[in-house]
CHARMM internal coordinates of N, CA and C (Angstrom, degrees):
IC EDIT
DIST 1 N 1 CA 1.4381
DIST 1 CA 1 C 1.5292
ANGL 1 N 1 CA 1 C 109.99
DIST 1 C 2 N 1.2928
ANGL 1 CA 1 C 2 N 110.64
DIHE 1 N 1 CA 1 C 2 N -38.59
DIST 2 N 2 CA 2.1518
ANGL 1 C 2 N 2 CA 115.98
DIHE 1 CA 1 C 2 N 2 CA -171.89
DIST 2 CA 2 C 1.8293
ANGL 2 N 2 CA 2 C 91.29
DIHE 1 C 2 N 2 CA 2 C -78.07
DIST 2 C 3 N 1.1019
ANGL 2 CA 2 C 3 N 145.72
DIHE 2 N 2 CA 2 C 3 N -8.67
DIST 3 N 3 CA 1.0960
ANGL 2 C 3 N 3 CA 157.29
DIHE 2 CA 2 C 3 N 3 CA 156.17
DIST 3 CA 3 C 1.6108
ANGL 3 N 3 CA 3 C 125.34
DIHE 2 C 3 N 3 CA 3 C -59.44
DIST 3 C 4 N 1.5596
ANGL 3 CA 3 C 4 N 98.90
DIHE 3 N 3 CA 3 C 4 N -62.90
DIST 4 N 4 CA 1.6711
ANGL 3 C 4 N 4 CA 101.06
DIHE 3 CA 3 C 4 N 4 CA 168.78
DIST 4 CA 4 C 1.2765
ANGL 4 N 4 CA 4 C 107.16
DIHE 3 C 4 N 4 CA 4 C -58.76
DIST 4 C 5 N 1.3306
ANGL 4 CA 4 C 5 N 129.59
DIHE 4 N 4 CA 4 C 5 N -54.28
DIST 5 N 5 CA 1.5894
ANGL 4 C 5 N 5 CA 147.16
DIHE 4 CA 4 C 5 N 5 CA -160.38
DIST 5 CA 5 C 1.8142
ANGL 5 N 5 CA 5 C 79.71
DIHE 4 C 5 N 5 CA 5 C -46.76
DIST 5 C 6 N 1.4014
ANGL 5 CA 5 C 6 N 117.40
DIHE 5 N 5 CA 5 C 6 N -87.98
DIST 6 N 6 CA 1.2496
ANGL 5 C 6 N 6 CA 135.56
DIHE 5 CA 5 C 6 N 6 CA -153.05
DIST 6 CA 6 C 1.7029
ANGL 6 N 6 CA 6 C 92.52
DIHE 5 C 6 N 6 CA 6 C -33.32
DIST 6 C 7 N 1.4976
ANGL 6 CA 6 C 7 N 110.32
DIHE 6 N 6 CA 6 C 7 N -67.26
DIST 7 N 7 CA 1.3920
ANGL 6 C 7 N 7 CA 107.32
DIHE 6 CA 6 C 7 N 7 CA 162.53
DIST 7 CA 7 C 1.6010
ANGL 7 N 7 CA 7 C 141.61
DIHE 6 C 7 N 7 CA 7 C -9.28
DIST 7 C 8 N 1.4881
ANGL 7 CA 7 C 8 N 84.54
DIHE 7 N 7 CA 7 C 8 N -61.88
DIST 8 N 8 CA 1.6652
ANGL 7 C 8 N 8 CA 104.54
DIHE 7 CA 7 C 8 N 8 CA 165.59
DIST 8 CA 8 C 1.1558
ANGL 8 N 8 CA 8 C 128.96
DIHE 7 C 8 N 8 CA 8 C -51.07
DIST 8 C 9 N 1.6953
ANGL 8 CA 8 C 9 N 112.06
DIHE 8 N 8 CA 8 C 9 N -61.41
DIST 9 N 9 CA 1.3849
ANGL 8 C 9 N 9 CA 132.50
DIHE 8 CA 8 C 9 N 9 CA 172.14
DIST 9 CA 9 C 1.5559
ANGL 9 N 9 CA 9 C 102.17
DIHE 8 C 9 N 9 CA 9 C -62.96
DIST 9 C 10 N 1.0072
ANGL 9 CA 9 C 10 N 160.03
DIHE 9 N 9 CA 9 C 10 N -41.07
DIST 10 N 10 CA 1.2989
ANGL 9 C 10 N 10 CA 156.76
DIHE 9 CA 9 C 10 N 10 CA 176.59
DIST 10 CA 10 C 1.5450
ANGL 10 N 10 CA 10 C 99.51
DIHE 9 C 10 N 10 CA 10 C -61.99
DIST 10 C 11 N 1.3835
ANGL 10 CA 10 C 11 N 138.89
DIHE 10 N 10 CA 10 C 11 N -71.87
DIST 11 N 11 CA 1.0452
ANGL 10 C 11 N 11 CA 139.33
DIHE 10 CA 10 C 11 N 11 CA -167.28
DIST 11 CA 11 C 1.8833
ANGL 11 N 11 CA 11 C 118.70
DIHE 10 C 11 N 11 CA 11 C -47.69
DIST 11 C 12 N 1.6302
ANGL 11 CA 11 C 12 N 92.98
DIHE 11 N 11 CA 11 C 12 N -32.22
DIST 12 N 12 CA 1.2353
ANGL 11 C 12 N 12 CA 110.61
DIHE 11 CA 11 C 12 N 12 CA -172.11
DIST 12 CA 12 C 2.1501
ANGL 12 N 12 CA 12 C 108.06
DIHE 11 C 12 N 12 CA 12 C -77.10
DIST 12 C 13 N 0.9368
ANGL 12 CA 12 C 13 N 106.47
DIHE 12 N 12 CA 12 C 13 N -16.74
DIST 13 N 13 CA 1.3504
ANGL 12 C 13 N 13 CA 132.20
DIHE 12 CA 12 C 13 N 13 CA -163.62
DIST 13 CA 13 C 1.2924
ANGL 13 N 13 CA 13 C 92.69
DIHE 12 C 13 N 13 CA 13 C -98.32
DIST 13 C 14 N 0.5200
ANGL 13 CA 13 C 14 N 111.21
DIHE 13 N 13 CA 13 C 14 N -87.12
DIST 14 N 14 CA 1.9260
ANGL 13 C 14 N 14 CA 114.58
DIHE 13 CA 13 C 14 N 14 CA 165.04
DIST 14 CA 14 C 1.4673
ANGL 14 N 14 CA 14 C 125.70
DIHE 13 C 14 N 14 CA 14 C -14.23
DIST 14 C 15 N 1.0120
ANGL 14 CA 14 C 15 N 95.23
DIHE 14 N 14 CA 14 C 15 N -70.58
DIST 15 N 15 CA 1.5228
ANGL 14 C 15 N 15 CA 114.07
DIHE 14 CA 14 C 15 N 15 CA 162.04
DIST 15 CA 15 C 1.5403
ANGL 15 N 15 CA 15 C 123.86
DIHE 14 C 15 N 15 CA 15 C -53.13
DIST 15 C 16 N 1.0826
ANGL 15 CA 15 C 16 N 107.77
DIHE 15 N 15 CA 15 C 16 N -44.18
DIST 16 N 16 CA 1.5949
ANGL 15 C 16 N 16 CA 116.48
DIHE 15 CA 15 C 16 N 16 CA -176.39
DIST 16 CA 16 C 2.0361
ANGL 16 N 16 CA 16 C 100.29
DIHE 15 C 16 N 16 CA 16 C -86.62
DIST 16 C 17 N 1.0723
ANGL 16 CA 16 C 17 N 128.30
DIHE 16 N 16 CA 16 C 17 N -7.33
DIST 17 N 17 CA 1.3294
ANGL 16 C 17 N 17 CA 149.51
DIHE 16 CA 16 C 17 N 17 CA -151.94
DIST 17 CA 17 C 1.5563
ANGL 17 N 17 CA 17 C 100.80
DIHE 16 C 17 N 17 CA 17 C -99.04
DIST 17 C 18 N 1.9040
ANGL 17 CA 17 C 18 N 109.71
DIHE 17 N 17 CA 17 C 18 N -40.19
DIST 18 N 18 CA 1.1383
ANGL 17 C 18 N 18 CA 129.56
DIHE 17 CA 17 C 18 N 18 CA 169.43
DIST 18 CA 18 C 1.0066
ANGL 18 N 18 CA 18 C 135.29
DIHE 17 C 18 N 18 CA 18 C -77.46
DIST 18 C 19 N 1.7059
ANGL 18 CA 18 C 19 N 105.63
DIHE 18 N 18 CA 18 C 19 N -24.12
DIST 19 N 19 CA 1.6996
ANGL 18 C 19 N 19 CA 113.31
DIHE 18 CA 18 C 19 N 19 CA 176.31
DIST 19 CA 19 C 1.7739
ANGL 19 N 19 CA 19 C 130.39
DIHE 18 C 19 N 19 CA 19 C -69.03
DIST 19 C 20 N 1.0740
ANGL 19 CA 19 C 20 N 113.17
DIHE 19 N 19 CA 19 C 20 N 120.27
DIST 20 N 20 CA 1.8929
ANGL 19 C 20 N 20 CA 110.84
DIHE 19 CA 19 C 20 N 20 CA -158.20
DIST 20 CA 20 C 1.6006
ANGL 20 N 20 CA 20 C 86.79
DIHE 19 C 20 N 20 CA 20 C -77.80
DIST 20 C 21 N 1.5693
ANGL 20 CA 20 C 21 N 137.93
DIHE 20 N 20 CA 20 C 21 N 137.00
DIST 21 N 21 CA 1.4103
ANGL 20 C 21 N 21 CA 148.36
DIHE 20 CA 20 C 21 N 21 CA 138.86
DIST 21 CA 21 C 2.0128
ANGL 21 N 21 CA 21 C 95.46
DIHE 20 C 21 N 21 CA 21 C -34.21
DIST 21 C 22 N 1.2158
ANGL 21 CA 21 C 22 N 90.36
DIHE 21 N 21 CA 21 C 22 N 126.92
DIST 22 N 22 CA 1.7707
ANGL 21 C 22 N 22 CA 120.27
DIHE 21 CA 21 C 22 N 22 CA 179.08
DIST 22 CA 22 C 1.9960
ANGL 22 N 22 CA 22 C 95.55
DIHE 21 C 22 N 22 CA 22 C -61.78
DIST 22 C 23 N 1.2093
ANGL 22 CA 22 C 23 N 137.76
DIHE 22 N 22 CA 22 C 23 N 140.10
DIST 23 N 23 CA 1.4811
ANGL 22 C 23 N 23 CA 145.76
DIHE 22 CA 22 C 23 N 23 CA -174.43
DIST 23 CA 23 C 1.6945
ANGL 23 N 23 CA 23 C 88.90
DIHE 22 C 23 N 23 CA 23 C -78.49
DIST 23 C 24 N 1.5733
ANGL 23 CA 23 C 24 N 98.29
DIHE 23 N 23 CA 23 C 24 N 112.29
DIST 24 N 24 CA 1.4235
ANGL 23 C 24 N 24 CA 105.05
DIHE 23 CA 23 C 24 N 24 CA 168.47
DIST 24 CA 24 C 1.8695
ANGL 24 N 24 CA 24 C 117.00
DIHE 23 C 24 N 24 CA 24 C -67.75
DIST 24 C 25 N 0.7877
ANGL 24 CA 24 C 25 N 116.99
DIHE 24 N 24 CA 24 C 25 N -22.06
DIST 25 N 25 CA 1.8899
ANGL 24 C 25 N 25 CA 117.35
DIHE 24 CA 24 C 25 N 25 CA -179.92
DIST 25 CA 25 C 1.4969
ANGL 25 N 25 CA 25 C 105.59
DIHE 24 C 25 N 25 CA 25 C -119.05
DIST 25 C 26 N 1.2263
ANGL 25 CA 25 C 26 N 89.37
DIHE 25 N 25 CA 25 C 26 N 143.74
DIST 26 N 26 CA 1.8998
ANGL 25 C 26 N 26 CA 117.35
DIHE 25 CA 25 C 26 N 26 CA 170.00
DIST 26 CA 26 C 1.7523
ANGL 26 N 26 CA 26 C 99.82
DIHE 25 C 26 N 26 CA 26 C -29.28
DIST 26 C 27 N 1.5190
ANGL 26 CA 26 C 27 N 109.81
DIHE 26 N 26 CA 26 C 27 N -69.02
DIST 27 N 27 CA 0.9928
ANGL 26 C 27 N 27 CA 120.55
DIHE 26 CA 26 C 27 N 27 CA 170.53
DIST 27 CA 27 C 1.7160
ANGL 27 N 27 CA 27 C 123.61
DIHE 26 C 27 N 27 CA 27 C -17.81
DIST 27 C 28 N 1.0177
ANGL 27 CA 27 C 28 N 99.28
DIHE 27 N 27 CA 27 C 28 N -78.20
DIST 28 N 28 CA 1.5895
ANGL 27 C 28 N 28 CA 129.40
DIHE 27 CA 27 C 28 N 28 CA -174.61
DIST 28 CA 28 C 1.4983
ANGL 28 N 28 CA 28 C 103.24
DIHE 27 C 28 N 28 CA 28 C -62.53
DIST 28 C 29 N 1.3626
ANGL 28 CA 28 C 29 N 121.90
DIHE 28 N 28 CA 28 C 29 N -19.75
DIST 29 N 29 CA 1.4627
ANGL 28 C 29 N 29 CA 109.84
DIHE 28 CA 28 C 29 N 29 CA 174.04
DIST 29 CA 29 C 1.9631
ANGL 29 N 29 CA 29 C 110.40
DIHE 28 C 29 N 29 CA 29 C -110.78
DIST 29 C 30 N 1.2529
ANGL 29 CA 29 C 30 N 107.05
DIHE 29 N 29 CA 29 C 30 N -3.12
DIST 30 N 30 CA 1.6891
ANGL 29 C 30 N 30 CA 98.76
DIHE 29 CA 29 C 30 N 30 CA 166.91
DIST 30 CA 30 C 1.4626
ANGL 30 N 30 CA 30 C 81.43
DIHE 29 C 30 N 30 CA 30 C -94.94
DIST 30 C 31 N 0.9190
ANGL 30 CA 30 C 31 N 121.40
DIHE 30 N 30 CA 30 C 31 N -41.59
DIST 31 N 31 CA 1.7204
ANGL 30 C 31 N 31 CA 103.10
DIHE 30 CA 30 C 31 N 31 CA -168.04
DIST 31 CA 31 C 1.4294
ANGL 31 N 31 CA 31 C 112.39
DIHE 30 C 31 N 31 CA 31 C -42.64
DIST 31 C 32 N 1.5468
ANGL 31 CA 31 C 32 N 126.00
DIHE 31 N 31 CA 31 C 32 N -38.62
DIST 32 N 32 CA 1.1477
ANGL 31 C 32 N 32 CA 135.41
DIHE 31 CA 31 C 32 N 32 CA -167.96
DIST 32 CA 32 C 1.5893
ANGL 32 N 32 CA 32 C 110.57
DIHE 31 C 32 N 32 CA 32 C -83.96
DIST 32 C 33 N 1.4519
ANGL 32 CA 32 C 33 N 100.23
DIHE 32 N 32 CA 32 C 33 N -34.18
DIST 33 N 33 CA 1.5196
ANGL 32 C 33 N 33 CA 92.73
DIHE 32 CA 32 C 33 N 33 CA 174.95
DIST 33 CA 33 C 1.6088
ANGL 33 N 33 CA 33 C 108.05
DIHE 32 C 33 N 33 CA 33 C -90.16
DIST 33 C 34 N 1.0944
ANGL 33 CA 33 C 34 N 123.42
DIHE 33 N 33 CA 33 C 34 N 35.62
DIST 34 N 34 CA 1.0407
ANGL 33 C 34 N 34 CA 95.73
DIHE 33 CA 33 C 34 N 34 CA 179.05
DIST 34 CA 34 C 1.9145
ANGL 34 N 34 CA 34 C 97.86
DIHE 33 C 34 N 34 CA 34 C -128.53
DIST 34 C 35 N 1.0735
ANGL 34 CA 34 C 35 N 94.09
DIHE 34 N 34 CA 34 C 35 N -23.20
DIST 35 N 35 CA 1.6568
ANGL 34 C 35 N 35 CA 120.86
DIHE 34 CA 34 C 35 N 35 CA 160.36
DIST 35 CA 35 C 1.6093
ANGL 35 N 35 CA 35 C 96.33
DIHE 34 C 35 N 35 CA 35 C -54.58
DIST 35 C 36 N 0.9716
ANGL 35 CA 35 C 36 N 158.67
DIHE 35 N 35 CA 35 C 36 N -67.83
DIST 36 N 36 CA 1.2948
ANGL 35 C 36 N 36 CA 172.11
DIHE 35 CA 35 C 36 N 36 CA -61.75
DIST 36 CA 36 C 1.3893
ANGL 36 N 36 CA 36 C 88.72
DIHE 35 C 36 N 36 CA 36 C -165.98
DIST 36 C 37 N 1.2964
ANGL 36 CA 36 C 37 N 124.02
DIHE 36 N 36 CA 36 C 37 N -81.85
DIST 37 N 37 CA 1.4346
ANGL 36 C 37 N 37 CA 119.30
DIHE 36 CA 36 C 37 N 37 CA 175.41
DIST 37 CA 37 C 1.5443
ANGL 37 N 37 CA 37 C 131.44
DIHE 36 C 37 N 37 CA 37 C -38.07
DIST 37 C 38 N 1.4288
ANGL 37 CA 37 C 38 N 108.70
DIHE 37 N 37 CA 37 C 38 N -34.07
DIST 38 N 38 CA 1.2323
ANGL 37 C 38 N 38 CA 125.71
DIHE 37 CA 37 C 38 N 38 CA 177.56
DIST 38 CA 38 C 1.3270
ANGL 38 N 38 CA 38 C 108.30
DIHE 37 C 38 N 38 CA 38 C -103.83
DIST 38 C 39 N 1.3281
ANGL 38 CA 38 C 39 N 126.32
DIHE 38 N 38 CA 38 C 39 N 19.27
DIST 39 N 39 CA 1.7848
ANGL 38 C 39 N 39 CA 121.93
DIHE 38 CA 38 C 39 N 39 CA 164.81
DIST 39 CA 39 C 2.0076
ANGL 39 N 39 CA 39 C 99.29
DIHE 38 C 39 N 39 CA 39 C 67.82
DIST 39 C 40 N 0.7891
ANGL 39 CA 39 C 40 N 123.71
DIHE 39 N 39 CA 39 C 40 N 14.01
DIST 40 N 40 CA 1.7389
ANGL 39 C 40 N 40 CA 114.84
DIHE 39 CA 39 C 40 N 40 CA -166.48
DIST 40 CA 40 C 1.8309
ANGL 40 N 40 CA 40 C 95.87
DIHE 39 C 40 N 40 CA 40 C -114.24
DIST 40 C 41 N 1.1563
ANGL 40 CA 40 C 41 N 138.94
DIHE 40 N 40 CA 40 C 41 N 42.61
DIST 41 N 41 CA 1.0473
ANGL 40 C 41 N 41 CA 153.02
DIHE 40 CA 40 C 41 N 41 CA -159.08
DIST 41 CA 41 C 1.9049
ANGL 41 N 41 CA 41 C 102.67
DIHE 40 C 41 N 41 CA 41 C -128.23
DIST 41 C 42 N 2.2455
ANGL 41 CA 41 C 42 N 109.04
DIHE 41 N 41 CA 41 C 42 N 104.94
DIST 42 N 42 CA 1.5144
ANGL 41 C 42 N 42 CA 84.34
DIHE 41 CA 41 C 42 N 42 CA -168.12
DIST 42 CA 42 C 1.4319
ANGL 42 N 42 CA 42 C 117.94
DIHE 41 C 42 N 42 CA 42 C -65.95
DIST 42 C 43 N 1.1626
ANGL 42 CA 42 C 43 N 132.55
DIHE 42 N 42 CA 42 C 43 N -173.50
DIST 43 N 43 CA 1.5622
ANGL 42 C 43 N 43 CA 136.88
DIHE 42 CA 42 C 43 N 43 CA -160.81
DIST 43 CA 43 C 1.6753
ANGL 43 N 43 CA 43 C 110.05
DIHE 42 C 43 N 43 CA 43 C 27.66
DIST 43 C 44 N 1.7100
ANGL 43 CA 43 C 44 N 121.33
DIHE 43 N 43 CA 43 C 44 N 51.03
DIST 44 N 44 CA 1.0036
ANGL 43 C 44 N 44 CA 108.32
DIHE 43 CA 43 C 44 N 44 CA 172.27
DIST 44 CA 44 C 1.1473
ANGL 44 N 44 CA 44 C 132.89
DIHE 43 C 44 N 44 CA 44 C -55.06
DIST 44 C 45 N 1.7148
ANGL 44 CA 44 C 45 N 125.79
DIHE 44 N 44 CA 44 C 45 N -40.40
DIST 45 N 45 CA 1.4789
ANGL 44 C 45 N 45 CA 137.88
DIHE 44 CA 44 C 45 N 45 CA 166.64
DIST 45 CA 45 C 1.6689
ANGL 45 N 45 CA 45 C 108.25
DIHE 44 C 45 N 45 CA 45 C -34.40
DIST 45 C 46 N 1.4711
ANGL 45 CA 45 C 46 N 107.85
DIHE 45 N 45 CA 45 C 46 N -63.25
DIST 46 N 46 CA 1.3690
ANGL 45 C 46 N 46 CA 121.12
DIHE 45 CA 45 C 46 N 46 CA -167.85
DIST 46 CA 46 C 1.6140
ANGL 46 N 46 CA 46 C 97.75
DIHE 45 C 46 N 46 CA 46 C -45.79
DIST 46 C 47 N 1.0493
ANGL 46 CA 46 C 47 N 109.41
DIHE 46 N 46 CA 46 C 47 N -76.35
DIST 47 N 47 CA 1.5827
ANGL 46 C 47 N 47 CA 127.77
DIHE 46 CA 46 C 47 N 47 CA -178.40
DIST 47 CA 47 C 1.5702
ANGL 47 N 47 CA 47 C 118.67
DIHE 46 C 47 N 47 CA 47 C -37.43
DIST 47 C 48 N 1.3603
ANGL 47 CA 47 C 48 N 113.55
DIHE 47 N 47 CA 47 C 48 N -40.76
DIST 48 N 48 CA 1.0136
ANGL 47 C 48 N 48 CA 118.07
DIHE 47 CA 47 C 48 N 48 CA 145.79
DIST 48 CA 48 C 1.2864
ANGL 48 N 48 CA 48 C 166.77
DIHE 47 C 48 N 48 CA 48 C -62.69
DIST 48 C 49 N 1.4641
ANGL 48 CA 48 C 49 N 90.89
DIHE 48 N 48 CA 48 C 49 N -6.59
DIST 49 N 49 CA 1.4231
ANGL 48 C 49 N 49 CA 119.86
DIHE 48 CA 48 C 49 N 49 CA 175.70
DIST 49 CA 49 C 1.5231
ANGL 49 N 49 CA 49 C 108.07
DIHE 48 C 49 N 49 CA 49 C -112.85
DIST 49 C 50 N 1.4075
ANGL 49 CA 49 C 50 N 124.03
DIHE 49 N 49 CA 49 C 50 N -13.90
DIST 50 N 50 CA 0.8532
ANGL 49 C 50 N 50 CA 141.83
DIHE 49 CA 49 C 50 N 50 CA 166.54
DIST 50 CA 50 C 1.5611
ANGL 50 N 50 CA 50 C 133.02
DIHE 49 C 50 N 50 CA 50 C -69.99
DIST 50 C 51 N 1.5192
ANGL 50 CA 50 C 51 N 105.35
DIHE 50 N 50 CA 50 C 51 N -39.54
DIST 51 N 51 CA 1.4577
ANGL 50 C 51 N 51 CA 105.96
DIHE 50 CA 50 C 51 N 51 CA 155.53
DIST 51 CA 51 C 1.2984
ANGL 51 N 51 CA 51 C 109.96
DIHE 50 C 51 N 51 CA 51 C -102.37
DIST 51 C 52 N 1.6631
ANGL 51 CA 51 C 52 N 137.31
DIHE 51 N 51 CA 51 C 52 N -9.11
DIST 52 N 52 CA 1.6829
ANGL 51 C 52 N 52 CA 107.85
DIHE 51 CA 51 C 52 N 52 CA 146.28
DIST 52 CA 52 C 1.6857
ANGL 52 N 52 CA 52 C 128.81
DIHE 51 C 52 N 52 CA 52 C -45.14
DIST 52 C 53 N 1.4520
ANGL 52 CA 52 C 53 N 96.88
DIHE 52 N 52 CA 52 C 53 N -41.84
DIST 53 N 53 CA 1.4223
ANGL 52 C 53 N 53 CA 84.70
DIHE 52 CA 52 C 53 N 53 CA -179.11
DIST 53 CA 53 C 1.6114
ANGL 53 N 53 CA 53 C 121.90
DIHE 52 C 53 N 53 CA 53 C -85.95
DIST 53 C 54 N 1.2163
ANGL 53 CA 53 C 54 N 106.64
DIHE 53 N 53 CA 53 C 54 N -13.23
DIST 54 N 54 CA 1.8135
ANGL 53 C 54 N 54 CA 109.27
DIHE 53 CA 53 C 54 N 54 CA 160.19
DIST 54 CA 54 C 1.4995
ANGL 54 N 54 CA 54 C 108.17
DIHE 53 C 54 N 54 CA 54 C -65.51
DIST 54 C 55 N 1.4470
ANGL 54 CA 54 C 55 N 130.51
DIHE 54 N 54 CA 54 C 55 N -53.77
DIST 55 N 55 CA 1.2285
ANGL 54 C 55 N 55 CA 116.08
DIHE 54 CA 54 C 55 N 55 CA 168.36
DIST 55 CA 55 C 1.9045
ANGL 55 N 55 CA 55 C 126.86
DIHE 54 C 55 N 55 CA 55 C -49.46
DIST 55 C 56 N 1.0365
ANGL 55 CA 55 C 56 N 105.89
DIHE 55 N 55 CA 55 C 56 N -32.86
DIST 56 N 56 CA 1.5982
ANGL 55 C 56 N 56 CA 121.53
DIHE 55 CA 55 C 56 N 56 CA 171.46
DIST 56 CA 56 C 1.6746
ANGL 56 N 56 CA 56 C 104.71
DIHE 55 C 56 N 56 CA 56 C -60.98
DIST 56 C 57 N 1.5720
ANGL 56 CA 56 C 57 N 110.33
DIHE 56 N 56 CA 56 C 57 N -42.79
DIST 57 N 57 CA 1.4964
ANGL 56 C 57 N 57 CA 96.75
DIHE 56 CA 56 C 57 N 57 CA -155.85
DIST 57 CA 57 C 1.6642
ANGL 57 N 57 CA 57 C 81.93
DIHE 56 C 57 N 57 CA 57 C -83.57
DIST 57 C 58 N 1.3353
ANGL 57 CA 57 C 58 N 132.15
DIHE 57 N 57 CA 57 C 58 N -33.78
DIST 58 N 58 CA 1.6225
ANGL 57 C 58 N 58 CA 125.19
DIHE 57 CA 57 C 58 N 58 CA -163.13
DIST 58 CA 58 C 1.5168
ANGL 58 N 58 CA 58 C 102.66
DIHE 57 C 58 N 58 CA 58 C -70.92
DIST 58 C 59 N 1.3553
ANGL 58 CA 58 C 59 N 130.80
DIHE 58 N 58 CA 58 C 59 N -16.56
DIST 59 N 59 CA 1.3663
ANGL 58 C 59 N 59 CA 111.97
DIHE 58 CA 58 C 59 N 59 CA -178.60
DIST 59 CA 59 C 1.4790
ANGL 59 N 59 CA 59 C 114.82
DIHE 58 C 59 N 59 CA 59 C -115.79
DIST 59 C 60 N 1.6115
ANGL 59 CA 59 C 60 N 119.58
DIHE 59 N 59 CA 59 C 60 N 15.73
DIST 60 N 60 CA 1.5220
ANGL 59 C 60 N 60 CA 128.36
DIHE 59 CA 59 C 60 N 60 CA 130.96
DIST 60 CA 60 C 1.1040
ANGL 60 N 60 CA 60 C 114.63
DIHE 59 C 60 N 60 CA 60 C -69.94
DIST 60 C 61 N 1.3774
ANGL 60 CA 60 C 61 N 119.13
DIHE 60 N 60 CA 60 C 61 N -61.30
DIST 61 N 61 CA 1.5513
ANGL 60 C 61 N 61 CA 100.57
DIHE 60 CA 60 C 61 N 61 CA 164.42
DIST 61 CA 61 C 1.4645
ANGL 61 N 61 CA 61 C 130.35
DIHE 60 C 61 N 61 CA 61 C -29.23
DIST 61 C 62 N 1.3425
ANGL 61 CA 61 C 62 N 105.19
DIHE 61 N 61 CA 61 C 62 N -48.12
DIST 62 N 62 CA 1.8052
ANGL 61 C 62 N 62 CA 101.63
DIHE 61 CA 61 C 62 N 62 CA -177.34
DIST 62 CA 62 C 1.2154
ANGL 62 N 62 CA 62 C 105.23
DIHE 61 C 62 N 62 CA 62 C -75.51
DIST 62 C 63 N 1.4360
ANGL 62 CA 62 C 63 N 131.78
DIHE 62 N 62 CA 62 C 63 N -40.12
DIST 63 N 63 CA 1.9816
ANGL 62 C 63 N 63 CA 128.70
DIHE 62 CA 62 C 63 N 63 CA 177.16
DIST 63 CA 63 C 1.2729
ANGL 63 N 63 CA 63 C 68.88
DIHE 62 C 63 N 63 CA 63 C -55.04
DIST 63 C 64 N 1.4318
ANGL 63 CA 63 C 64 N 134.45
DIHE 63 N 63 CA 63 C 64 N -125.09
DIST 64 N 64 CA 1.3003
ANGL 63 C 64 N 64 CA 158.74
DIHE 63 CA 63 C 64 N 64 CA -115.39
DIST 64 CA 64 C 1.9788
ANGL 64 N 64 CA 64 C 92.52
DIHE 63 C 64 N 64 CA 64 C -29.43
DIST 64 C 65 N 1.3253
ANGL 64 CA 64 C 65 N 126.18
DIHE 64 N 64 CA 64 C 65 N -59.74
DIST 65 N 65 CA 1.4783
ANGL 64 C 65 N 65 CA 126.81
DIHE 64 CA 64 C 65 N 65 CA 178.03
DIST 65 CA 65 C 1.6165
ANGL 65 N 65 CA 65 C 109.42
DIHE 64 C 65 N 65 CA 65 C -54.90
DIST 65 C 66 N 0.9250
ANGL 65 CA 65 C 66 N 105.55
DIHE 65 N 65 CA 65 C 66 N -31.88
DIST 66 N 66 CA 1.6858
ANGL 65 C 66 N 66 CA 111.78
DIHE 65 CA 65 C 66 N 66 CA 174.79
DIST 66 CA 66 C 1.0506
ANGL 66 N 66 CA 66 C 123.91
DIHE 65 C 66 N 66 CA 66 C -82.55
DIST 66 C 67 N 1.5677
ANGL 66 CA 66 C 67 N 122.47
DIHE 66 N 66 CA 66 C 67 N -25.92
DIST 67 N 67 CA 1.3153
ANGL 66 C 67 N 67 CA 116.80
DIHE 66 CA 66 C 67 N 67 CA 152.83
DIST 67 CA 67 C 1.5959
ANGL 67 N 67 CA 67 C 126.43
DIHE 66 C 67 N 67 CA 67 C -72.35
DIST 67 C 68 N 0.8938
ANGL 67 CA 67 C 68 N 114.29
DIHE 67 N 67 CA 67 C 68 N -35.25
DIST 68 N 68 CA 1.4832
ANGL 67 C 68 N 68 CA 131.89
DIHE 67 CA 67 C 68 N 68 CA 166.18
DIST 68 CA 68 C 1.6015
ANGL 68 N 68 CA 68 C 124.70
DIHE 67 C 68 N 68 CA 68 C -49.08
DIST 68 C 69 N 1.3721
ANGL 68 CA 68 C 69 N 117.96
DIHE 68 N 68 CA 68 C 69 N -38.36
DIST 69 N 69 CA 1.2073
ANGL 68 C 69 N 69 CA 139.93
DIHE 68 CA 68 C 69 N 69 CA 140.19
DIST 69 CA 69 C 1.2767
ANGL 69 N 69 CA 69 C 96.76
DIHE 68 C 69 N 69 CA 69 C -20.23
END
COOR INIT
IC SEED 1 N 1 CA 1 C
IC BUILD
């Protein structure tokens, strides 16, 4: 059981390790989209694959509510 836990807490660390802080100013967030638009964004691949698969998981979510319906 002090094994899975450790598991847990590692995974959770990890995860939270990955999350980028949201661009506090106006500035700082066209800046980003505009980086983004123009591919010049570092770890663009990463990032990019990163909100494909957030878009993937949000529109199972919506089948999944629509089936449920």
């Amino acid at each position: 059981m002090r094994v899975s836990r450790l598991l847990l807490v590692a995974a959770l660390v990890a995860a939270f390790a990955g999350c980028e802080q949201k661009p506090k100013t106006t500035t700082e967030v066209v800046k980003d989209k505009v980086n983004d638009a123009l591919d010049r964004r570092s770890n663009e691949k990463i990032k990019d694959a990163a909100e494909d698969v957030r878009d993937g998981v949000n529109a199972a979510v919506k089948d999944v509510k629509d089936a449920v319906k």
